[in-house]
N, C-alpha and C positions, 0 to 999 in steps of 0.2 A: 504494500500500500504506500506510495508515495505522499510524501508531503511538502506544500509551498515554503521554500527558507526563506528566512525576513528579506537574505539577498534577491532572491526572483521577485518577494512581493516591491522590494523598493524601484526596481527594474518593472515593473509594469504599472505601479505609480507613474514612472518616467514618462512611459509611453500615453498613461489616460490622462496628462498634462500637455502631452505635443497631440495627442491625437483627440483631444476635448471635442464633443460630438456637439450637432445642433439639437436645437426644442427641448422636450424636459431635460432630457440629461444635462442640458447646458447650465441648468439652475441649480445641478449637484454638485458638490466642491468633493465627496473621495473620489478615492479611485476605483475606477469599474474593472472590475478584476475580470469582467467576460472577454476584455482585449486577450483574455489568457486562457480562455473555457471559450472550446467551438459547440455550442448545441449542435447533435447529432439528428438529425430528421430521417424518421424513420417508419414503417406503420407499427404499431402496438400489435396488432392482431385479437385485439381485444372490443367485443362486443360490447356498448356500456348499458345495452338493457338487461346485460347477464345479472350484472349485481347489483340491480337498482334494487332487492328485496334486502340489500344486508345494510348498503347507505340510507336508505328509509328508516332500518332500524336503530343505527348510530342515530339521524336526526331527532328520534322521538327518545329516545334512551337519555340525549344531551337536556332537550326541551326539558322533559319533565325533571331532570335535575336543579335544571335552572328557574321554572319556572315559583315566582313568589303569590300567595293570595293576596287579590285587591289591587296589585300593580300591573300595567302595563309590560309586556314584555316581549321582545324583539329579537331571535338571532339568526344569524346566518349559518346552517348545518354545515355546508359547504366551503364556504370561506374558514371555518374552524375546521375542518379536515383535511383542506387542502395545508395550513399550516403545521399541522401536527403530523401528515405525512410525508412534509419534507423532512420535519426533525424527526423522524423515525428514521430514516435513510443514515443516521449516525449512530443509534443506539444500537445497542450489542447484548448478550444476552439475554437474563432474565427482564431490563428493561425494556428491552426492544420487543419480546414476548407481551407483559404485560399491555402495549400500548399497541400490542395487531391486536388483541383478545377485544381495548377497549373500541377500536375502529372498527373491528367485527370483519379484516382480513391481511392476511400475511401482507409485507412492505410492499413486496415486489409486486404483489398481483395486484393494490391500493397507487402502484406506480402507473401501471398501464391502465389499470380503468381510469385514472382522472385522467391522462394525457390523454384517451381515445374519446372520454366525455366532454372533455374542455374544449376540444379541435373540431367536434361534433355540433357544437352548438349551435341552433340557427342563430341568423341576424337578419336583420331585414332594416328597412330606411326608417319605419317606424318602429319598432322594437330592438332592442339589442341587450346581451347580459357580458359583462367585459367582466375577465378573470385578470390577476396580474400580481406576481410573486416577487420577491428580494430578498436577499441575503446581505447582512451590514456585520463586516469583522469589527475588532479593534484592533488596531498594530500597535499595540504593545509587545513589549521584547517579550520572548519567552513562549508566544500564543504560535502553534504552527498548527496548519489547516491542511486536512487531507484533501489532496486534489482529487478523488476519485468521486469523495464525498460532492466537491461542487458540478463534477461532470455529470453525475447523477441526476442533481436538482436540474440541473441545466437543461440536460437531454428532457426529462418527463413534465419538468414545469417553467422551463422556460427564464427561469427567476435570473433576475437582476441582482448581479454580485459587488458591493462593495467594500472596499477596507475604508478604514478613516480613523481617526483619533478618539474618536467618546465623548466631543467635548460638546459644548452647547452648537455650533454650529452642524455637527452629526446629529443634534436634536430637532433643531432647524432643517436638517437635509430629508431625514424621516418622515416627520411630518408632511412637508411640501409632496413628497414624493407618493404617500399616505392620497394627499387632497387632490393631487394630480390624474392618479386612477381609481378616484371616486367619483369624480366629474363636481368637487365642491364638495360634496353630499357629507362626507369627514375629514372637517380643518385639520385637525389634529389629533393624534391618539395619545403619544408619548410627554406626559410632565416633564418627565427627567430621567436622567441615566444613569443608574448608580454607578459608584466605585467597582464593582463589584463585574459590572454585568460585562460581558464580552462577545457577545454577538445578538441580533436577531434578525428572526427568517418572520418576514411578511407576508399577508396575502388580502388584499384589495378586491373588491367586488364592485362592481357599479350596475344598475339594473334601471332602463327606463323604459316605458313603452304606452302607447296610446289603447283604449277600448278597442275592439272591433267596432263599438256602437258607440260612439262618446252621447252622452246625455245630454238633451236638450234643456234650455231654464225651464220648460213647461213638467220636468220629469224631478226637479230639486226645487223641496217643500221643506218645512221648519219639520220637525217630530222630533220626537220625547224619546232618548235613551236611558233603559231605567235599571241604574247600577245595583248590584246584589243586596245591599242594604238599602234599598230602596228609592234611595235620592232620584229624581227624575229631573235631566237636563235636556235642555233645549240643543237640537242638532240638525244640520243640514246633512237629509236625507236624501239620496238619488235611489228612484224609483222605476222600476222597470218590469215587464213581461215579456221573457226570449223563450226561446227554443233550445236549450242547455242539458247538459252532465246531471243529473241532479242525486245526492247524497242521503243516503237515510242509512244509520246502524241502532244496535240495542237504545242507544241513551242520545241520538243526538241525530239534526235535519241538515242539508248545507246543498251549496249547488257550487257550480264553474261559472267566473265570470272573463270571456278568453278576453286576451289582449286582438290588438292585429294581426292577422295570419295564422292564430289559432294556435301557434308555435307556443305561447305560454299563459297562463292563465291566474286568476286570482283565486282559489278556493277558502269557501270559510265556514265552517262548522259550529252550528248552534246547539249548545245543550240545550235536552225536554227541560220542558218550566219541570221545577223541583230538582233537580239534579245540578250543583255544582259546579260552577266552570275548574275549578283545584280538583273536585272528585275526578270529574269529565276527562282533563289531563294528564290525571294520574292512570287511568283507564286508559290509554292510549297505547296500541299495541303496535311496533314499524309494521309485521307483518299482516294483521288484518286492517293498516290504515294502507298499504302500498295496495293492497285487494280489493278497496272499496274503493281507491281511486283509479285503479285499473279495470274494475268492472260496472261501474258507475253507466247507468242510461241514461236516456236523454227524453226531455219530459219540458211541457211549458211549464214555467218557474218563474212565479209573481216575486221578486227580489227588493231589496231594501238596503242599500249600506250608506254608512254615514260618511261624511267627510272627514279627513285624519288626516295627521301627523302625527308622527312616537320616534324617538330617540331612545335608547336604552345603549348602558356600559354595564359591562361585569369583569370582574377577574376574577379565572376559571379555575382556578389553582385548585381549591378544595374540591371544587365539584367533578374536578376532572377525577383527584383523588377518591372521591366518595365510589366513583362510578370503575374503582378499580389501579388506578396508574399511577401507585404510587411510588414507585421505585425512582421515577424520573423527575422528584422532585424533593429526591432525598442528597442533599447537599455532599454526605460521603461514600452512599451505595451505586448513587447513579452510573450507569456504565454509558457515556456519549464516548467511546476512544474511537469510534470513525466517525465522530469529526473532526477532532483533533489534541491536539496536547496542548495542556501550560506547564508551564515551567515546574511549578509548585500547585497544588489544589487539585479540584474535582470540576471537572464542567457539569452544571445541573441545572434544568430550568427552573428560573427562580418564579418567571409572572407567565400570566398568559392571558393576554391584553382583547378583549374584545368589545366592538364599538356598533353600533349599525342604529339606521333612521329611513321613514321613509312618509312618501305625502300619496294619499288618494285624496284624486275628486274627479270629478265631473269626466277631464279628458282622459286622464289613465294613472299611471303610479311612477314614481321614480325611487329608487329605494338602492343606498349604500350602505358596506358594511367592511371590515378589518379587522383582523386577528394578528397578532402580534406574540411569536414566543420569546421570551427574554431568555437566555444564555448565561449564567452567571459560574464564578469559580467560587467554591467557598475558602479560603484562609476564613224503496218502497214500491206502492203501486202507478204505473206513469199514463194510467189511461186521463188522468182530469189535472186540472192547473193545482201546481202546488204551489204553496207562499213558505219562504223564510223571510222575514225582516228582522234585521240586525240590532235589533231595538233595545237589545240588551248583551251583559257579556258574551263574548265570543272568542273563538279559534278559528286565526287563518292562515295563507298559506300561497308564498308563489311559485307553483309548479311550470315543472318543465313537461310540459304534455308530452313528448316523444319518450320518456322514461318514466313521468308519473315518480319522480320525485321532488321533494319541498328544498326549494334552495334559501328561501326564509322560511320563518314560522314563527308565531307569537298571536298573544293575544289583546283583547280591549274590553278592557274592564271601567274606562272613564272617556269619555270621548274627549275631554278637556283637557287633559293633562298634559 
């Protein structure tokens, strides 16, 4: 296993100073270490509707960890997995074990389905879902980076590789780079950069797209969202009758409201009055929700959703732990040795930063998200019209129709907030 010595990395600093590139990278001050890493292009040979029943069940496995009662809550399954399975590509081990068992499959086969599901993606003029990865060293002496490790990342995710100092202007460089392939949507993720920390692997999401049907002013009305404790507020409602997916299980109604092109859509699931939006979620199974989204008919569907915005932040660290991964976040057991070495200490994840936000109304949805690992050393029936109106809390969801998997998911429990 080869490793970069400080001499090559100073040597290709040299060159990402003479050969400083135009548009965003022109706004980053390290050095882009891909002047040194050729992405290898190549087919995966991997089908990504093979494993949409096991990433289904990471995203509901993640949700229902995360999710709090009475709060809003927002994540991105996707964007958290593409993060944590580039830092798999270094772990070794029982850690490395631990963190296939939590993702729900070995590295290598989590390599090739995201590369063949990433590359797979539609877009279209009105719709589009932009993926976008990075890697940020510290070149401090001592820290040496296996080169196999970044060839990795490179070939299957494409990630942008830089070294740079740790200081406030690597915080500066982050972030911008952060808000750059969010399209705005996430100014910033990172406050600060410990003493401590010595690398992180990013992953950016940006998601916008218009209705198939955008709603006319004659279709958005004032109505009443009436939160679990009963407060009843005033909300602009868009009101509609299509021709849709429509969703019925044990405890809960919901239907497909598709974007343009049908390529992805907005899904949202209302618990039966009496039954718990916190019960409802906890009830949530990956593989009978990728079943009902995958066998779902199609029914005229009197619909209702309110107008939104939600913002939500977490650090996953416990929760990652709750859900099994704890090895990797244990300052003296963790085993990262491919990805490389310090001098003195242990490389372990210290944080794992996740951010995401998004706005419905009328025209369609735009919705960003970022995950961030921090690197640290330690010293029914469809014959007649059904109605869901979203008049109260709920679970939703922007699917990728050609896999029928949720690349966001959260709920709305206050339209205000």
């Amino acid at each position: 296993m080869k490793k970069i010595s400080l001499t090559f990395i100073s040597f290709l600093l040299l060159c990402a100073v003479l050969l400083h590139a135009s548009g965003c990278s022109a706004n980053i001050h390290a050095a882009d270490l891909m002047d040194g890493v050729t992405p290898r292009k190549w087919e995966t040979g991997t089908d990504p509707g093979e494993k949409s029943a096991e990433v289904t069940d990471f995203a509901i496995r993640l949700f229902r960890a995360v999710n709090e009662d009475g709060k809003n809550t927002l994540i991105s399954p996707l964007s958290v997995l593409c993060a944590l399975a580039m830092t798999a590509n270094g772990a070794q081990g029982e850690t490395r074990a631990q963190m296939e068992s939590v993702l729900g499959m070995r590295t290598e086969d989590l390599n090739a389905y995201l590369c063949a599901y990433v590359n797979a993606l539609p877009q279209g003029d009105r719709y589009k879902l932009h993926l976008a990865n990075s890697i940020w060293f510290s070149d401090e002496d001592g820290f040496a980076v296996n080169r196999d490790f970044l060839q990795t990342n490179a070939d299957y995710y494409g990630a942008d590789i830089y070294q740079a100092p740790f200081d406030n202007r690597t915080l500066r460089d982050v972030n911008r780079w952060v808000r750059n392939e969010t399209d705005g949507m996430i100014p910033e993720v990172l406050d600060r950069i410990p003493s401590e920390a010595v690398m992180y692997l990013v992953n950016a999401l940006a998601f916008e797209a218009e209705w198939k049907k955008i709603y006319e002013k004659k279709q958005i009305k004032d109505g009443t969202f009436t939160k679990e404790d009963g407060t009843e507020l005033t909300a602009k409602m868009m009101y509609a009758t299509e021709h849709v997916k429509y969703l019925k299980d044990k405890n809960a109604t919901g239907f497909f409201k598709y974007y343009n092109g049908e390529k992805y859509a907005f899904v949202a699931l209302l618990p039966d009055e009496g039954v718990s939006l916190s019960d409802y979620v906890n009830s949530l199974d990956g593989a009978a929700l990728h079943t009902l989204l995958s066998e779902a008919e199609t029914a005229s569907v009197s619909t209702a959703i309110p107008k939104f915005e939600s913002e939500y932040s977490a650090e996953l660290s416990e929760i990652l732990q709750s859900m099994g991964m704890t090895l990797a976040f244990d300052e003296n057991n963790a085993d990262f040795s491919g990805i490389g070495t310090v001098a003195s200490g242990n490389l372990f994840m210290s944080r794992v930063l996740h951010k995401t936000c998004i706005r419905v109304d009328e025209k369609g949805t735009k919705a960003g998200a970022v995950t961030v690992i921090e690197m640290s050393k330690n010293s029914a029936d469809a014959g007649g019209i059904k109605q869901v109106y979203l008049d109260r809390p709920f679970v939703y969801m922007l699917v990728d129709c050609e896999n029928n998997i949720p690349f966001f998911i959260g709920t709305v429990t206050d339209v205000n907030a």
